[in-house]
N, C-alpha and C positions, 0 to 999 in steps of 0.2 A: 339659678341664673338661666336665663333664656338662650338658647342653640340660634347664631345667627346661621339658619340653614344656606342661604343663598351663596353666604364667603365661605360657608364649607363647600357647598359645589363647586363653586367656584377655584377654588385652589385646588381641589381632587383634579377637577380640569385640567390645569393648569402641569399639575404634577402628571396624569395620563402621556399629558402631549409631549411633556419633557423624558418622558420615557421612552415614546416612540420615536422621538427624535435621535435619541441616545441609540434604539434600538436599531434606526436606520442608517444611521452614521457608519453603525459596526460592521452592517452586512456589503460598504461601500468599500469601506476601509480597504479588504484585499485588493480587490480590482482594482481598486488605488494603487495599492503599494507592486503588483504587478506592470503596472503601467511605470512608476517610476524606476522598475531595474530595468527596464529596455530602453530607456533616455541616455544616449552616446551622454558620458561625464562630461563633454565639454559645455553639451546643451545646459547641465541640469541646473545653472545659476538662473538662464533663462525660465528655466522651467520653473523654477522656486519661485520667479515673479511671477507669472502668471497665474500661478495659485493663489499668491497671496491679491494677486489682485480680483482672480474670481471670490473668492473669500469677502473682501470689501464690498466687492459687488452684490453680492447674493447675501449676505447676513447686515440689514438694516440695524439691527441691534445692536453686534458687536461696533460697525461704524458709529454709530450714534456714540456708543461709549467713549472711543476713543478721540473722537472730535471735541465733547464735551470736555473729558477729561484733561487733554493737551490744552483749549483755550481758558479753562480754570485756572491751571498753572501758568501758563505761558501767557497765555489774554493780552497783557497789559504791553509787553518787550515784544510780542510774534504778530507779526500780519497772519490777517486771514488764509493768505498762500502759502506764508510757511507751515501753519497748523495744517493745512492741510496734503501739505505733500512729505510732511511727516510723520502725517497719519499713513497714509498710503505709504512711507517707508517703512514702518512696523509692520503693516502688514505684508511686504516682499519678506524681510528679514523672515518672520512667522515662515513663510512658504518656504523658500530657503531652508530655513532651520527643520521640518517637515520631509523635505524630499533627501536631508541628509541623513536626518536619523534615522529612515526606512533603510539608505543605501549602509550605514555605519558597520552594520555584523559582516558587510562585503566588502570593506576596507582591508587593507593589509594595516599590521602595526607600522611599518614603513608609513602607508602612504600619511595616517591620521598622527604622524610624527612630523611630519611636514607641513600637513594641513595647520597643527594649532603650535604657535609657537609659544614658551613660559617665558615671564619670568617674577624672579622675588619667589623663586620655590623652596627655597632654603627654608623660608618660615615654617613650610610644612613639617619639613623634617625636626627641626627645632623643637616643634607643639610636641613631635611623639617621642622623644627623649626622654621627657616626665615619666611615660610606660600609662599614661591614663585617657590614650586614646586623645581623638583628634573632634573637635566640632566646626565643620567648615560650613560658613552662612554664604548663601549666594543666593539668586532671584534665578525669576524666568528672563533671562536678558542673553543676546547673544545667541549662539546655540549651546545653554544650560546643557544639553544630553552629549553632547563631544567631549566637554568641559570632565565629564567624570570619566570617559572612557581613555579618554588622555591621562588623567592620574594615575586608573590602572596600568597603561603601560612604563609607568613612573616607578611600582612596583608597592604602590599603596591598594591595603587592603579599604573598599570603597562599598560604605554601606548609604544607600539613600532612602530617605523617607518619603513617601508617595501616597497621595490619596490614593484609592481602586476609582476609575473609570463608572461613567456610569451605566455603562455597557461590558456583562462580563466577556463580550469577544475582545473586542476595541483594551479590554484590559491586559489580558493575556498576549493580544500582539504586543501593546507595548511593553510590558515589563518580559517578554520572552525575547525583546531585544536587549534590553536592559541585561539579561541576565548574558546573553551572549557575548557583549561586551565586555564582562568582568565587572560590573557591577552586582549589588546583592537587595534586593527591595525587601523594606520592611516597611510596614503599614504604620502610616500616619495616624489613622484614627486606631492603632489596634493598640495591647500589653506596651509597656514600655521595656521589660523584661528584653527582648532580642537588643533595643538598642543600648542599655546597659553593659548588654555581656559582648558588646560590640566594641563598647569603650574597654570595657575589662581586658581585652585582649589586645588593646591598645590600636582597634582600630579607626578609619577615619569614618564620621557620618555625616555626612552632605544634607542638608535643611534648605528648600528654597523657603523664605517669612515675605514675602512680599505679595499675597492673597488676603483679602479678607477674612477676620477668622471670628466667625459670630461667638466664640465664649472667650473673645480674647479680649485685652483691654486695651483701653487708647491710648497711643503714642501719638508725634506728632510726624506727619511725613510731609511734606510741600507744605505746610501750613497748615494745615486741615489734618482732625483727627483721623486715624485710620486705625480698625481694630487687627489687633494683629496676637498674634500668637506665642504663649509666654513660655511654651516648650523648651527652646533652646536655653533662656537663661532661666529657666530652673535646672536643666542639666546642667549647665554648666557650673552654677553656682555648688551645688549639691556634688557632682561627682569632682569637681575640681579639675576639671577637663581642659584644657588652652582651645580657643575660639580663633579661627583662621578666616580673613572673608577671602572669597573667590571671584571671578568674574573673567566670563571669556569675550572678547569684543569681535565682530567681523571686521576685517579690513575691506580696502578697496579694491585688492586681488581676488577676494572671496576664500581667503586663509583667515585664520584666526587669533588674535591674543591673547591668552589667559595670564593674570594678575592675580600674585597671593601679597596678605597683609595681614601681622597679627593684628588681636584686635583684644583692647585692653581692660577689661571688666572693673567694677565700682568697686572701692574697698567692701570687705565682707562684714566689716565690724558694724555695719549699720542694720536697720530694719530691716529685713528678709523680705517683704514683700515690696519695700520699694528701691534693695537693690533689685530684683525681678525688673520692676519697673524699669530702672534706669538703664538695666542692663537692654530690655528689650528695644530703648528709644536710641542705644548706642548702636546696636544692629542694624534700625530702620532708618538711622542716619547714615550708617554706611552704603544700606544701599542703594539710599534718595542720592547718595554723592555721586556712584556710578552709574545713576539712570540720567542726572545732568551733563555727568561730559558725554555720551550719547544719549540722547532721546531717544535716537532712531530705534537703540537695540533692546529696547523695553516692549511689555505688552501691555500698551495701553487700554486696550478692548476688555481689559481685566476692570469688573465695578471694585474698585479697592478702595473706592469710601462708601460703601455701600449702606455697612453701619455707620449711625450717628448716635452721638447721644443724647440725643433730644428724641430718639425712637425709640417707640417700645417692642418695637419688630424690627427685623431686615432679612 
């Protein structure tokens, strides 16, 4: 078979530039996250927009995504001006979400007690009764990273699953927040072995499924296939673990909501591969429910139909 040299350069390219970009991003990051401890806390909702809107500004792509993406969905019930100043709310919420999780490890438990208010947390507790550990599904919606540092102060053991950054600095900051909070990162693509013995010990592990996930199968989300990831209901099915969804909303004060909800899996007595199935399209309906009663708190700049199945790539 013949080497089409050109698409091989061509992508090498492609993959250099995403490298460097990743590589540039990292060495920004500090001086970033220095600029954001010196913003007086009352500024810093303002300052969260103004990120999110340089963000809009300067990254053509992520915009493009998320314009597309909202008048897909929406098109037909949303004017042109609400798609788009709901774009530009995704993208504040993002900056927002951003200049908080930098300031989160400088929080008192006090304050991020006040910040995120629960409720329906009782489910939690309920899932870990069984003694086989907790599966909580939740997306990038909201601020996702408050979301689990709130739990820990709830007095749940809180393991979450993370890709690695593409930049080893840019990774280490964040999961060296992560860790500071009382969260525990265990790698997405690594052994499944740490999250096993996670469940084993009865504790909770946090999954956001609302990315694209090229070796995942398609469910259905807004209509349109989305490949997503069969991880969580093979665990669950296989350890017999209780599935909890989560989700934190911003309010209008710039405090928080966080919403627990069991969530209730296929009988087991059928085909093993299309409870997997059925289980993964009950997850990705849970949290197409929570991205329609906010739109705003979703990230739409995410390509989440990226694959199709009508491609032989994505």
């Amino acid at each position: 078979m013949a080497v089409n040299t050109e698409f091989c350069r061509q992508a090498s390219s492609k993959a250099n530039l995403s490298r460097l970009k990743a590589w540039t991003l990292g060495r920004l990051l500090l001086p970033f996250a220095a600029a954001v401890r010196m913003v007086p806390e009352p500024q810093l909702p303002a300052f969260g927009d103004r990120v999110g809107d340089a963000l809009y500004a300067v990254s053509k792509k992520l915009r493009t995504v998320a314009l597309a993406n909202l008048a897909r969905v929406y098109g037909d019930a949303w004017s042109d001006e609400r798609v788009l100043q709901t774009a530009r709310s995704v993208f504040r919420n993002f900056g927002r979400t951003a200049v908080e999780f930098i300031r989160l490890p400088y929080m008192s438990p006090d304050k991020i007690r006040a910040l995120v208010k629960i409720e329906d947390l009782e489910c939690m507790f309920r899932a870990l009764e069984a003694g086989r550990g907790c599966i909580l599904i939740t997306a990038h919606y909201g601020n996702w990273e408050m979301l689990g540092a709130r739990l820990v102060l709830e007095g749940f053991k809180m393991n979450v699953l993370a890709r690695s950054a593409d930049d080893s600095l840019t990774d280490s900051f964040i999961n060296g927040i992560r860790s500071r909070v009382g969260l525990k990162v265990l790698s997405r693509g690594g052994s499944l072995i740490p999250v096993l013995r996670a469940l084993k010990r009865n504790e909770v592990v946090g999954i956001l499924l609302d990315q694209n996930f090229v070796n995942g199968i398609f469910v259905d989300f807004f209509g349109r296939p989305a490949a997503t990831a069969t991880g969580p209901a093979e665990l669950a099915i296989r350890t017999g673990a209780p599935v909890v969804s989560g989700f934190i909303e911003r309010q209008a004060d710039n405090t928080h909501l966080a919403r627990f909800e069991p969530i209730e899996l296929p009988s087991a007595a059928g085909d093993y591969e299309e409870n997997v199935w059925a289980a993964t399209q009950i997850f990705t309906k849970v949290i197409e429910d929570a991205v329609r009663r906010r739109p705003d708190q979703w990230m739409w700049f995410h390509n989440r139909w990226k694959c199709q199945p009508q491609l032989e790539s994505c």
